[in-house]
N, C-alpha and C positions, 0 to 999 in steps of 0.2 A: 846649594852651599852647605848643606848641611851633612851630603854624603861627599861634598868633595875636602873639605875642610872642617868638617864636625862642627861646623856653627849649629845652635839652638837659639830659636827665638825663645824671648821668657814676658815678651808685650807685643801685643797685634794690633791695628786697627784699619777698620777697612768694609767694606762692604758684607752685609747678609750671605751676599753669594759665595763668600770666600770663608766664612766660617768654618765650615766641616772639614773643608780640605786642608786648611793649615791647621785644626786641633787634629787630625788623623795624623799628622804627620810632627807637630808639638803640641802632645797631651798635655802637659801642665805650663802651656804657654796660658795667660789671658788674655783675651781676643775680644775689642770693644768693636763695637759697630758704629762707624764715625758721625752717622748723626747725632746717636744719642751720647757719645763722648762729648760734641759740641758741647749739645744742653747738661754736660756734669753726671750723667748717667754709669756710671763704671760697673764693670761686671766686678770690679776690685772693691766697689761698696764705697762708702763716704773714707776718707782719711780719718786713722785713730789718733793723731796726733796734730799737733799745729807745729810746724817747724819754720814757716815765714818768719822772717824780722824786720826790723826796720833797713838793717844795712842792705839785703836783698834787694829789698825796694826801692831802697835808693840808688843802687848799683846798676836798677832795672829801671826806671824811673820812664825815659824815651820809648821802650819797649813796652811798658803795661798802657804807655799810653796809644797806642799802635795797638795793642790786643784790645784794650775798649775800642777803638774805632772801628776795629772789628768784628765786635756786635751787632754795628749794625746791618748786618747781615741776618741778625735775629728779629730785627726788630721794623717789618713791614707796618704793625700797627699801635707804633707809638708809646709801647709797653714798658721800656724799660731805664729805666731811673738808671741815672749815676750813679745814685748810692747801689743800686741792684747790680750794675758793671761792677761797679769796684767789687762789691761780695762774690760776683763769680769771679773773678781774675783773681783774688786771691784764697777762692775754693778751689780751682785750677793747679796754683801753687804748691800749696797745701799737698795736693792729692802727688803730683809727681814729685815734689820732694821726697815722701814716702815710697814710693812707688820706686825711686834712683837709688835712694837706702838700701832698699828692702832686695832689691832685684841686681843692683852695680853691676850694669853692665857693661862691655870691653866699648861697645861702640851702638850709638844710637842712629838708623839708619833712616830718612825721608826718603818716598817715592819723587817727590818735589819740592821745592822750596813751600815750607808748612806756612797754611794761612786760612788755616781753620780755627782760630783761637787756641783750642786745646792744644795742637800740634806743634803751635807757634809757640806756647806758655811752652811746654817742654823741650823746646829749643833753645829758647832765651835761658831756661836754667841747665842746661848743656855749657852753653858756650860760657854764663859766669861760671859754670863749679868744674871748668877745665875738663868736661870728657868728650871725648871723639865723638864728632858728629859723620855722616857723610849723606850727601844729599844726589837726586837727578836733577838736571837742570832743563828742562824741552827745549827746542830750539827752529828759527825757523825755516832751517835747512835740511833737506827731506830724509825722515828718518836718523838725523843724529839730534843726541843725547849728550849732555855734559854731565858729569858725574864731579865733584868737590865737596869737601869738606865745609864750607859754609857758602852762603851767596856773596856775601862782605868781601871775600879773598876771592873766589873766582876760581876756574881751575887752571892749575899749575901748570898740567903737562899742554895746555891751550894757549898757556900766556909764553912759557919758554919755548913752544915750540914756534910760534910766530915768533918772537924777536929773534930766534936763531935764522931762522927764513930773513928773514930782511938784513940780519945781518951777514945773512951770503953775498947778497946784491948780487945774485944769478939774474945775466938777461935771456933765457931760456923761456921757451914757452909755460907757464902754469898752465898744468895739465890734472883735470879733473875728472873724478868719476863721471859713467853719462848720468846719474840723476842728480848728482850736484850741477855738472853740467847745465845739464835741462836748469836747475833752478835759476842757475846766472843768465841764461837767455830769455827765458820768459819775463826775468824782471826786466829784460832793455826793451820788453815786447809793450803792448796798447793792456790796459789793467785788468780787461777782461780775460786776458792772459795769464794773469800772474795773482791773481782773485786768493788769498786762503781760502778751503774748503772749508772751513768753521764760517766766514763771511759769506760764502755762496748759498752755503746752509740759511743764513738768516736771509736772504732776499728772497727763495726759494718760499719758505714757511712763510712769509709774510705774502708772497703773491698766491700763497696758499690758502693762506685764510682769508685774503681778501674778494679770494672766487667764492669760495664756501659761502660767503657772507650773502654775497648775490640774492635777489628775488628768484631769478632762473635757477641758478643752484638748488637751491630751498624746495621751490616748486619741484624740481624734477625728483628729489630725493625723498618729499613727503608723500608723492603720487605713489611709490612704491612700498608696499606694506611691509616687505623684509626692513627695508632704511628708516620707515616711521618706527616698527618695532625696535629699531636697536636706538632711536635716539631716545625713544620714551626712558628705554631702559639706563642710557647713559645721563639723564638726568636725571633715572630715581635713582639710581646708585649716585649721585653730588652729594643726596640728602641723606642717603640710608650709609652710603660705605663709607670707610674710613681714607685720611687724607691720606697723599701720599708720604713716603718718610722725607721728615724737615727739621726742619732745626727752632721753629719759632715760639718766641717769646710770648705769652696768653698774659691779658692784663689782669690784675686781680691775684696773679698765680706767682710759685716759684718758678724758677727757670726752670728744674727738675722737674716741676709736676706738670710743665707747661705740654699738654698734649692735645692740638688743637682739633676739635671734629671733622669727617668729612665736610658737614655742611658750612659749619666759618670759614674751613679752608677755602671751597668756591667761590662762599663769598667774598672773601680777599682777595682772590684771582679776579672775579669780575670786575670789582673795586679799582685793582690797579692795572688793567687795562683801559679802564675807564681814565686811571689818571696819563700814564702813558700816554695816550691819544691829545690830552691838553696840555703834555710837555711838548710832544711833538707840535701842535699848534703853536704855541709858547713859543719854542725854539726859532721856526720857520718864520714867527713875528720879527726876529730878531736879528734873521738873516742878511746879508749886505752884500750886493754886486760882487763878482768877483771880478779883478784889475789886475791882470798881469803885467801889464808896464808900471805898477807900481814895483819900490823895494820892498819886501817884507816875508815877515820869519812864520814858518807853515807850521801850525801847533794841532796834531793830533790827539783829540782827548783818548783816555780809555774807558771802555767800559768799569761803571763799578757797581758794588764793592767786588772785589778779584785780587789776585796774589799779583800782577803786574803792577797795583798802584800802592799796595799795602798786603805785603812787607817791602815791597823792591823797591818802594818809590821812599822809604823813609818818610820822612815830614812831608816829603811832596805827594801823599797821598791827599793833601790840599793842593788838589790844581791850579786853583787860584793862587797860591802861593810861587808856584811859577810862573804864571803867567805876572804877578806883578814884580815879580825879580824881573823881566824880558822887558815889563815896560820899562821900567827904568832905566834899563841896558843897551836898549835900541838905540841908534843914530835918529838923529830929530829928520821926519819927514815919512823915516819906516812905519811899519804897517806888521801887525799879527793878525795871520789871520788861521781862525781857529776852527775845526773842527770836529763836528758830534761825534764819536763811535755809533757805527747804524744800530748796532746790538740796545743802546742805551733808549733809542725812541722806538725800539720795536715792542709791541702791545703782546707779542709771542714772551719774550724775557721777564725774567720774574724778580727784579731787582729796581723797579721803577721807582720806588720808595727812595731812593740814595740822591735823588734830586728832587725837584721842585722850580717852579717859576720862579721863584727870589737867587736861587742860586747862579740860574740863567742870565738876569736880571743884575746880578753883581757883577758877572763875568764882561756882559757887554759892557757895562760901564767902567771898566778898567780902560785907562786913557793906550790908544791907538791898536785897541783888541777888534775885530770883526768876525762876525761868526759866519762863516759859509756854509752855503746850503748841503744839508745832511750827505743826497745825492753824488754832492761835487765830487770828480774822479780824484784819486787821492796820487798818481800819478801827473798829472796836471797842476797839480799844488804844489808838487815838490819840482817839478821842468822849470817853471817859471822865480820858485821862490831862489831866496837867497843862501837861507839854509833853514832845515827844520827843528823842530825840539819839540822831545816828548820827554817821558818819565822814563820808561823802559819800554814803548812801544814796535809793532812790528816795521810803524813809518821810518824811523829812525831806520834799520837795516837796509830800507827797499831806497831812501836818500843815498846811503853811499854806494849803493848796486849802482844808484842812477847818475852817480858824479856829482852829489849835491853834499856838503857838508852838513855834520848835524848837532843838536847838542841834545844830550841822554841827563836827566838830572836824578834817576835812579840806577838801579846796580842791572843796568840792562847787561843779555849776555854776553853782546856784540861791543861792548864798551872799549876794546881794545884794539878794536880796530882801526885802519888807515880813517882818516875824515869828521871819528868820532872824537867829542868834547866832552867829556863827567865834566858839569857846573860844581862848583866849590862853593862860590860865595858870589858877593855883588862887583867884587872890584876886580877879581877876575874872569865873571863875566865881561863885563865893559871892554876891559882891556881885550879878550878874545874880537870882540865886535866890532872894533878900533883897528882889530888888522882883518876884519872882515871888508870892511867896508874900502878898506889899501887896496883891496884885491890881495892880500898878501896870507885869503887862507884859502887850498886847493885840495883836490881830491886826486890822490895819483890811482886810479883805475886796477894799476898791474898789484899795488898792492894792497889791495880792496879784495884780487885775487889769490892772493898770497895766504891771507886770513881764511877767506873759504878753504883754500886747499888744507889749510890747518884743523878745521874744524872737517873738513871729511877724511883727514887721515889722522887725527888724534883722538875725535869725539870718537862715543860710543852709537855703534847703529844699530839703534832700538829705537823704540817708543815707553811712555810711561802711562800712556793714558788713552782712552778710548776715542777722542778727539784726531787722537795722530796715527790712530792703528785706523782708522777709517782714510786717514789723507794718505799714508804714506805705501806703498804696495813693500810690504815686511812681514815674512812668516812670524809667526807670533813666539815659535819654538824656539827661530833664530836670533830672535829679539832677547829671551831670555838669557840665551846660552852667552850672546856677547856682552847683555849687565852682569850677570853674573861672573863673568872672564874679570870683566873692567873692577869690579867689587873686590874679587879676589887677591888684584893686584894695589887698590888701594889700602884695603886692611896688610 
């Protein structure tokens, strides 16, 4: 971008690894490194000024309270005070309102919708002081990319290019690339079919480490004195080396100073494996037959804390809050039935801390909720249910692949499509469910395909993250050249 249209970055953030190669090519850009942006660390120094006010705050109000929740992603052990939230969210402020001053730039660009706190905080004050945002959106259709100006709006050339499509009412075949192709047939396929590779990844590590664990394992590996040697070693470096790069919050400490040692880090790691292990017990207590001749609405959690539930989910980044809007909504005799993301009971993931038995524990007791077991195929959930709902989940998408209607109560990407429902409020829920239950709401198939053909001839085919450049077979060069195309033509 920069020799095709003389763009100059003049703010960076992003990984260690990417340091050099974007100050060789903008010297007087500054270039954070996004962990320690999390924790308020700026190469830009503290803010010399306070420019927060009250109206900001108040203008911001749903928003800052969405970046505290977002902390807790710092705060595995318990560390951190409301009053210490509020102090960094509006040290946060502070620092990019200077930083927007100082730097006024033409356009603030996200690799994806921000939900890193820091990234988030300078979002929120984008979109109140009117400057051009433009973000990627991942998506989970192989190798494309949505590219928009906010998540809130959604992208344009995606939304006009579908209702153009449907308003042709063409009965011509929809004719798709083969790997979009491929995508729509594996989802009519059995789940082992149509698996994400980020989800195959988690079942994979987990029967991974569950070998490793073994007596036999153990034994064969400590009989050999290469393998006894590297583990001695791999435990005195727990105690002797430093953690790896994080974001967390140390008690006692500021957020800034907070730099937790190799050795508390392990033993946190050990700690919440350990809890993990008695949410998954927990949960599996809590579990309930699954009844497919019953009626009832198939409620995928997400993993958290993550950008799926918070920012995209808004207030519904309390699942519970959905899930008790749905009880009320339901026809009397329905049935929710809900479950785990695997990611959230896996002892491998490092966010265990965002639950607990009590949360568990409220969830059940929400009147006609039932939790199914972690396991249960999530294709099987959705054949037999009525319709699903999640926040902005990938269930939601794999429902109308599969003819099953759905309801999205965050700014899912797919929100616009044939089958899909954005929830509003309680009385239009009801009323949706009221002609659910008529038979009077369907899923027309052809244009379920109309929308894919949309999203593989308008999105962008790239990847934005490391997660997708592994699922997706996309040269990395080719990925660029075509965000870069797509960028061009939004600016």
């Amino acid at each position: 971008m920069r020799r095709r249209n003389n763009w100059h970055a003049v703010y960076w953030s992003g990984g260690p690894e990417l340091k050099e190669s974007v100050l060789s090519e903008f010297p007087d850009c500054y270039y954070e490194i996004a962990s320690d942006a999390v924790m308020g660390r700026f190469a830009k120094g503290s803010p010399r000024t306070r420019l927060l006010d009250a109206k900001i705050i108040r203008a911001c109000s749903l928003e800052m309270l969405l970046a505290m929740d977002q902390m807790d992603r710092m705060d595995p052990l318990n560390a951190f005070s409301f009053q210490e939230r509020w102090d960094h969210f509006k040290f946060l402020m502070n620092h990019w309102l200077e930083v927007l001053q100082d730097s006024k730039p033409a356009i603030v660009f996200f690799s994806q919708p921000p939900h890193l706190i820091y990234d988030y905080v300078l979002y929120v004050l984008c979109r109140h002081l009117g400057l051009d945002t433009l973000m990627c959106f991942p998506t989970a259709v192989p190798a494309r990319s949505l590219v928009m100006s906010s998540f809130e709006e959604g992208p344009r050339g995606v939304i006009q290019g579908y209702r153009r499509r449907l308003e042709d009412g063409q009965s011509a075949e929809v004719k798709l690339s083969p790997e979009v192709q491929s995508h729509w047939e594996k989802s009519q396929q059995e789940y082992s079919q149509a698996t994400p590779v980020f989800l195959r990844d988690v079942k994979q590590k987990n029967q991974d480490a569950k070998a490793d664990l073994t007596w036999k394992s153990r034994l064969v590996k400590f009989s050999h004195p290469l393998h006894l040697s590297k583990y001695i070693m791999q435990e005195s470096n727990r105690f002797t080396g430093q953690a790896p790069a994080n974001y967390i919050k140390e008690p006692g400490k500021s957020v800034i100073d907070s730099r937790i040692s190799g050795r508390n880090w392990w033993r946190h790691r050990k700690h919440s494996m350990a809890h993990q292990d008695d949410l998954a017990r927990e949960y599996q207590r809590l579990t309930k037959p699954f009844n497919a001749k019953q009626n009832y609405v198939f409620f995928a959690l997400h993993y958290q804390p993550e950008m799926t539930t918070n920012p995209l989910g808004g207030v519904f980044t309390d699942q519970n809050l959905a899930l008790e809007m749905l009880s009320q909504a339901v026809p009397e005799g329905w049935h929710i039935y809900v479950k785990e993301a695997p990611a959230s009971l896996s002892p491998l993931y490092r966010h265990s801390w965002f639950r607990d038995k009590a949360w568990y524990e409220r969830m059940a007791a929400i009147p006609k909720v039932s939790l199914m077991d972690v396991s249960s195929s999530p294709f099987e959930l959705i054949d037999y249910c009525r319709c699903t709902a999640t926040i902005t989940g990938t269930a939601g998408w794999e429902s109308v692949l599969r003819g099953k209607p759905c309801l999205v109560f965050g700014y899912a990407w797919y929100r616009w499509c044939e089958g899909v429902k954005q929830v509003s409020d309680n009385d239009d829920l009801k009323a949706w469910f009221g002609k659910l239950a008529a038979d009077k709401v369907s899923v027309d198939q052809r244009k379920v395909r109309l929308f894919l053909q949309t999203i593989d001839q308008e999105a962008v085919q790239s990847f934005v993250d490391a997660v997708r450049r592994k699922e997706f077979a996309l040269d990395e060069a080719v990925s660029v050249r075509n965000l870069s195309d797509a960028l061009q033509e939004f600016a």
